[in-house]
C-alpha positions as CSV (number, residue, x, y, z in Angstrom):
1,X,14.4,-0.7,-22.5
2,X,16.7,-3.6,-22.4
3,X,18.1,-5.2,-25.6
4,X,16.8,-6.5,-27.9
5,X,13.4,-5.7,-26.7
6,X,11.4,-8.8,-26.6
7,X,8.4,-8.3,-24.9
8,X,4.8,-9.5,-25.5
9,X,1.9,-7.5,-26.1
10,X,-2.2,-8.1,-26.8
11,X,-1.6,-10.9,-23.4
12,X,-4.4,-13.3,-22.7
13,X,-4.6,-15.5,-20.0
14,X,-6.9,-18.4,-19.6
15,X,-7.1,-21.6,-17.4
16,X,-6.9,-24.7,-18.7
17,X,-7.0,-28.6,-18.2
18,X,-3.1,-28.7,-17.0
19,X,-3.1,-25.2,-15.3
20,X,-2.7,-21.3,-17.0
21,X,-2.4,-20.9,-20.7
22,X,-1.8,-17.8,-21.9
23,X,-2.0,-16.4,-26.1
24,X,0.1,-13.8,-27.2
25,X,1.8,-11.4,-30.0
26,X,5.6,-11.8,-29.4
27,X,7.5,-8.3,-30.4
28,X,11.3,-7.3,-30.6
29,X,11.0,-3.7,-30.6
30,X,8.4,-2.2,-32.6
31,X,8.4,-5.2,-35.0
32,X,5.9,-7.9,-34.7
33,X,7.0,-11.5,-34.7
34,X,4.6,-13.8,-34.4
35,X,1.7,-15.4,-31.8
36,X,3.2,-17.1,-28.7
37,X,0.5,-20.2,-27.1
38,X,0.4,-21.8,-24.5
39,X,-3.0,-23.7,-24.3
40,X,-2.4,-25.5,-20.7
41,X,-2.5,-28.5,-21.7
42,X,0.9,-29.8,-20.7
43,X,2.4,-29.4,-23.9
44,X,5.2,-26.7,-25.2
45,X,4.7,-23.4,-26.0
46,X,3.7,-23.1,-29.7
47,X,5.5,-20.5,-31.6
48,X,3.9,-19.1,-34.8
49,X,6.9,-17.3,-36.2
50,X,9.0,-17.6,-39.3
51,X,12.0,-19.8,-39.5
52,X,14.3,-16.6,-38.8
53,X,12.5,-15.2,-36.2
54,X,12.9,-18.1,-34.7
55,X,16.2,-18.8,-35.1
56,X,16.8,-15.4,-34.1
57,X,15.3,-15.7,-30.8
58,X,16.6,-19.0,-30.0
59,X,20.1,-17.8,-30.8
60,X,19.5,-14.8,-28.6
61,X,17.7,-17.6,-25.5
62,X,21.1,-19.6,-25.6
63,X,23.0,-16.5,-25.2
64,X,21.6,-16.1,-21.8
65,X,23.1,-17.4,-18.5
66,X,21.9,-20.7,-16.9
67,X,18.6,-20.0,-15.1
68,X,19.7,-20.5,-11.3
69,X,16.6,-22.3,-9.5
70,X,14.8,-22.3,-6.3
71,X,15.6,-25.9,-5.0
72,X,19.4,-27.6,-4.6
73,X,20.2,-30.8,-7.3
74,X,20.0,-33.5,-5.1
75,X,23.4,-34.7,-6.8
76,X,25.6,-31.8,-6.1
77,X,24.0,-30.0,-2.8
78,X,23.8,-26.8,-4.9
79,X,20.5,-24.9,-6.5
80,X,19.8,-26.6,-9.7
81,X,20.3,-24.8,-12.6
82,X,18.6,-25.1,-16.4
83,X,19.2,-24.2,-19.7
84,X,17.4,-21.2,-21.0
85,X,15.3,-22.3,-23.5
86,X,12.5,-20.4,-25.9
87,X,9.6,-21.1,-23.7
88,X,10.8,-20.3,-20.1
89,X,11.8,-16.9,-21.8
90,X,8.4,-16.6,-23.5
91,X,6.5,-17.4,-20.5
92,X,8.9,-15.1,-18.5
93,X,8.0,-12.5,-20.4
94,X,4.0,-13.4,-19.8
95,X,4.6,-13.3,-16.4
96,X,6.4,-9.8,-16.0
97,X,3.9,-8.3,-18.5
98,X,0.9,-9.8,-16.7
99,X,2.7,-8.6,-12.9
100,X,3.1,-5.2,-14.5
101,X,-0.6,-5.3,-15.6
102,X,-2.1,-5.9,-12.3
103,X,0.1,-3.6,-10.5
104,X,-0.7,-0.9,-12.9
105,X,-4.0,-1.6,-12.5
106,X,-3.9,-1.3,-8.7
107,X,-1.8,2.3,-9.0
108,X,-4.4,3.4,-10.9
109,X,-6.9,3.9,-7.4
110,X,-5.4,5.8,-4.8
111,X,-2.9,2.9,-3.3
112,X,0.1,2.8,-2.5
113,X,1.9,-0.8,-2.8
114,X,4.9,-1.3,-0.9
115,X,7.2,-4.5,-0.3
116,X,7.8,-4.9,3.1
117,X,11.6,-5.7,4.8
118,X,10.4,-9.3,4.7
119,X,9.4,-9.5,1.4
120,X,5.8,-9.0,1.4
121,X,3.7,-7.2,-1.0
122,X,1.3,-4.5,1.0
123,X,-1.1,-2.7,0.0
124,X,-2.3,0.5,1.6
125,X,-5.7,2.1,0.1
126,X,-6.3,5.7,1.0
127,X,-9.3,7.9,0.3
128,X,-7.9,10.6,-2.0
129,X,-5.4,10.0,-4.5
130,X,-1.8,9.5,-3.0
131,X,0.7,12.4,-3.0
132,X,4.4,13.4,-3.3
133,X,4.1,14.1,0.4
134,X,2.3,11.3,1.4
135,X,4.9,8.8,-0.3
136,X,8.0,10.9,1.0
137,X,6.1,10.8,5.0
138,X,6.0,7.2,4.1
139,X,9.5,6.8,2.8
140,X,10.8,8.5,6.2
141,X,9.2,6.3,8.1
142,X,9.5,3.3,7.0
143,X,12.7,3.7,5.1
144,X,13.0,-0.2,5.1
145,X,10.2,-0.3,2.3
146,X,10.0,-0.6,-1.1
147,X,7.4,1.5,-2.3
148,X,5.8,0.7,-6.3
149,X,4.0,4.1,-6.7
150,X,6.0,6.4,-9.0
151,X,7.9,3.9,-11.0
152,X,8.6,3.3,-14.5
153,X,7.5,0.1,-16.4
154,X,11.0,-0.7,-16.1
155,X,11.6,0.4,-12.6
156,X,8.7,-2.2,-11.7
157,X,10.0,-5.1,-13.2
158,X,13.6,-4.4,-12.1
159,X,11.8,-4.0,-8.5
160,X,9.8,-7.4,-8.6
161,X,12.9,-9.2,-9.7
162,X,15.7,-7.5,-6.9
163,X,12.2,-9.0,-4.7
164,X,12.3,-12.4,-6.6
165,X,8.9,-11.3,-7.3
166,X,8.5,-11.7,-10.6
């Protein structure tokens, strides 16, 4: 795992009156921090942490490069770029551990989930549960593809991310 090893465990998800909420337990390694919150209701994420946990993880937030957006600054031409703060990486975090959920979840009936050359996330269901041989047949012919079966938790992540999927 990368370090430190934030990560988020116990992950609920909920809608709300300004969109997705989510409630969480926030870890660095084994150690638990605190509860993460984000009630959707347009407000910040609430942190329940102590004073140097917090400090700890917002010392470790501004230590991280700029966060590179989607869209250009109409001022410069250029994509936009933000400060990291606490709650993008918390909800980050939410994200990748809710994307890793659901992908588990579909890995667990015989699928295979592949990203196509374009980009696209496929999924291909078979009737028995799906092979070493049937994921190398795969592989050779469609060497273009990005196939999920097989992976590490890590290895997923890293995947979704060189997809800008995550």
């Amino acid at each position: 795992m990368r370090n430190p090893t934030y990560h988020v465990k116990n992950l609920k998800i909920f809608r709300g009156m300004e969109g997705q909420g989510f409630n969480a337990t926030l870890y660095l390694g084994k150690q638990r921090l605190g509860t993460v919150i984000d009630d959707a209701s347009g407000g910040p994420v609430v942190f329940n942490l102590s004073p140097e946990d917090r400090n700890a993880l917002d010392e470790y937030v501004q230590s991280l490069p700029d966060i590179t957006c989607t869209f250009n600054d109409p001022d410069t031409g250029k994509p936009a770029t933000l400060k990291p703060s606490a709650d993008l990486f918390v909800s980050k975090l939410v994200n990748r551990t809710d994307r890793l959920k659901q992908i588990k979840k579909i890995l667990k009936k015989p699928t295979m989930l592949v990203v196509l050359d374009k980009g696209d996330v496929f999924k291909i269901e078979y009737m028995r549960e799906v092979n070493t041989k049937i994921l190398t047949d795969y592989q050779k012919t469609y060497p273009d593809h990005f196939v999920f079966n097989g992976l590490t938790d890590d290895e997923i992540i890293d995947a979704l991310e060189s997809h800008g999927l995550c």
